[in-house]
N, C-alpha and C positions, 0 to 999 in steps of 0.2 A: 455654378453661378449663372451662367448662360442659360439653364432652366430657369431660374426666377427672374428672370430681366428681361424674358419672353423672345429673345434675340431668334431662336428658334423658329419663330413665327415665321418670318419671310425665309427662309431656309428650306428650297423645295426638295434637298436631298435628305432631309430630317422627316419631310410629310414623305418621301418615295420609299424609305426604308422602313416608318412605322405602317405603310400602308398594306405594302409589300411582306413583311414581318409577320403583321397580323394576317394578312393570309394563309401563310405558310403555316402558321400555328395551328390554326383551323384546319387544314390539310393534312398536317400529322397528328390532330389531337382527332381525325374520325375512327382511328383504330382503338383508343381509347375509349372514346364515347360507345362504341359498338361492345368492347368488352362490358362498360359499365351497364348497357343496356341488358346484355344477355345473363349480366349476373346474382345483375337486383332485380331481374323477373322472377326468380327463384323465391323470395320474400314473400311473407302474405303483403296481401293489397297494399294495406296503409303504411307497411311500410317502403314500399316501393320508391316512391318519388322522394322522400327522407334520405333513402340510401344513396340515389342517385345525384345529391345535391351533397351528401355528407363526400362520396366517390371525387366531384368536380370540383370539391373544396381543396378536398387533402391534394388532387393535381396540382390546382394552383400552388396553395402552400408549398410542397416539394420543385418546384418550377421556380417559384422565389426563391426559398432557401437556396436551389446551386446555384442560379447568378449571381447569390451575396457570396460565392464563394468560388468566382471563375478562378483564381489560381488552381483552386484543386480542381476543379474541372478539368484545366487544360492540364495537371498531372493525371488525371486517371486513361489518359491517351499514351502515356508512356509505357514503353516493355517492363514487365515485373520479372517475365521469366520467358523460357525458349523449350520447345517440347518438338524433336526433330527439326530443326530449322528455322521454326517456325515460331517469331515473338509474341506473346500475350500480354495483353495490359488488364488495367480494373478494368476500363470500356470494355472490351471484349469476354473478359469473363461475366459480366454483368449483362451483356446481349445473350451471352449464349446461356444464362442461366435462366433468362426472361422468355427465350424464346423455347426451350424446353418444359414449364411453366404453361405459357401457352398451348402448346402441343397435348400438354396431359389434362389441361383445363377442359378446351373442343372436345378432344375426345371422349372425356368423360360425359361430356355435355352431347356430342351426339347419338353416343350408345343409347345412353337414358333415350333421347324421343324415339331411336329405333326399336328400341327393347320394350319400351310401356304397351301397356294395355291399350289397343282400339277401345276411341272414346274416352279415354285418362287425362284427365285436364295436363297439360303440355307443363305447366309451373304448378302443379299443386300448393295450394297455401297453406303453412306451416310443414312443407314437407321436410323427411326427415333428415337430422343431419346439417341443413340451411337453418343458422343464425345469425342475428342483423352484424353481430361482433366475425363473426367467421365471412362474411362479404365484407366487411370494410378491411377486415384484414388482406384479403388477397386483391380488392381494389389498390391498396395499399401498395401493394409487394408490384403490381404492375403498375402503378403509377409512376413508379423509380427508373423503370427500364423504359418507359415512355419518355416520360421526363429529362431523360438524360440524351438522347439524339434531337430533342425539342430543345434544348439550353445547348449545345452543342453548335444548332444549327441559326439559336439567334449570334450568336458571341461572334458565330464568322460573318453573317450579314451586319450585322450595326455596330455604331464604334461607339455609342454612347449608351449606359447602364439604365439610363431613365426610360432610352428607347425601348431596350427589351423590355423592360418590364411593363410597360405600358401597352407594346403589342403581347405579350403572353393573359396581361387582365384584359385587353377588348377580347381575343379570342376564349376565353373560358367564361367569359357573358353571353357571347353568343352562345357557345355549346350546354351551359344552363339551359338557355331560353332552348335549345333545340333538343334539350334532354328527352324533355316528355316526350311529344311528338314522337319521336325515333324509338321510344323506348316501347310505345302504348303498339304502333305500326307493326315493330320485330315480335311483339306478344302475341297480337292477332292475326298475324301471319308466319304457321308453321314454315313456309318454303322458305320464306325470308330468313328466319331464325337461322334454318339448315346453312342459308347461302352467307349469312352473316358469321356464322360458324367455321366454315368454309374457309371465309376469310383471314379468321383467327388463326387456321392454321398453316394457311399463308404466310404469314407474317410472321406466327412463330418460326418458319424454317429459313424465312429472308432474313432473321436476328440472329438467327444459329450461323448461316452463313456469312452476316455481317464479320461475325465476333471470328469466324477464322479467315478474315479478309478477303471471300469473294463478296461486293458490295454489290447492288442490285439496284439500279434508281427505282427512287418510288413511284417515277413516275407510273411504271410500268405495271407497279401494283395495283395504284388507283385507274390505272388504266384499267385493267382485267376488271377491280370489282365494278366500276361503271358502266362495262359492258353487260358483266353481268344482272346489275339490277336494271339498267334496259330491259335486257332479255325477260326477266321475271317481273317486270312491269306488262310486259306486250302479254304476257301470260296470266296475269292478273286481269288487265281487261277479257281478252278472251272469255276466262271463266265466267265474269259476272255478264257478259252480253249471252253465253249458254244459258244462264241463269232465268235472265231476263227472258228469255225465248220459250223456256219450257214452262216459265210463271206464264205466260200469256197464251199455251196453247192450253195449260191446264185449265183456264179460266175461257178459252173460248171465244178469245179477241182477236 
């Protein structure tokens, strides 16, 4: 009721936790958005951006769905069983099955640019094997193991349902709007792809070790990749001022 009576309004620990919230969202949903980027490049052309808006849908959706359902959330944090000492709940078998998943997704994904032909378009369009139903499915299948450390992490920052969910839709608006962009970047940059790839399987083994309780902050994750897209920014320039350099001496300026 305190939502429709707008009481909220002047309530600056209601604006510091949606503001806050949506940050956070955005912060853990760039591992997602990178998956979804490297997966629907696989796709011919048109359907690319279809995939990638179908991908940021079904997040949302499954991002709803467990907050309508924080009890079992907060059950799937429970021990189911014990395997040497050591308890396992649904959270944890569902990290470590997300982050194995991951592991065989990368790698399959970087064999392919290592192995192709000099010159072989990096995503061939209609290549074989890639169907629009076969990428929404495994958008799909990692949406859940995303999703579920995302609804985990609003439940313990806000005490109010309307909050989460309001910071989980601003942040999957923006990662829409920043789909393309990010998506069209990692296509027309092999190194990128590689380092985004990289990433993936980062993350896969920080969800493997989440799920048998050595935890890792992320911060440290997003630290390393921000390092490293510095890095491969500074190398990006590089290349195209070489560029620039031999276009000019070819021409005699």
């Amino acid at each position: 009721m305190e939502f429709f009576t707008f009481a909220w309004v002047g309530d600056p620990q209601i604006w510091l936790s949606l503001v806050t919230l949506s940050a956070l969202e955005i912060v853990l949903g760039i591992d997602n958005l990178v998956f979804i980027a490297i997966l629907t490049g696989r796709l011919p052309e048109h359907q690319r951006a279809l995939g990638r808006k179908v991908g940021l849908a079904l997040a949302l959706i499954t991002r709803l769905m467990l907050l309508a359902t924080l009890a079992w959330i907060v059950g799937l944090t429970q021990p189911v069983f014990e395997v040497a000492g050591k308890a396992f709940s649904w959270r944890d078998i569902i990290l470590i099955g997300g982050g194995l998943f991951l592991l065989w997704k990368a790698t399959v994904e970087i064999h392919e640019m290592v192995e192709k032909d000099e010159g072989e378009a990096d995503s061939p369009e209609g290549a074989a094997g890639v169907t629009f139903k076969g990428v929404v499915i495994q958008i799909a299948i990692i949406d859940i193991i995303f999703s579920l450390d995302s609804v985990i992490t609003a439940v313990g920052m806000a005490d109010k349902l309307w909050v989460m969910v309001a910071a989980v839709v601003i942040a999957m608006i923006i990662m829409i709007v920043a789909s393309n962009p990010l998506a069209n970047f990692v296509s027309a940059h092999p190194t990128v792809k590689m380092l985004a790839l990289s990433f993936l399987l980062l993350i896969g083994v920080i969800l493997i070790a989440d799920g048998f309780g050595m935890h890792v902050p992320k911060g440290y994750i997003y630290f390393a990749l921000a390092f490293s897209v510095a890095v491969e920014t500074l190398n990006h320039v590089v290349r195209g001022r070489r560029k620039r350099l031999r276009a000019a001496a070819g021409t005699g300026t």
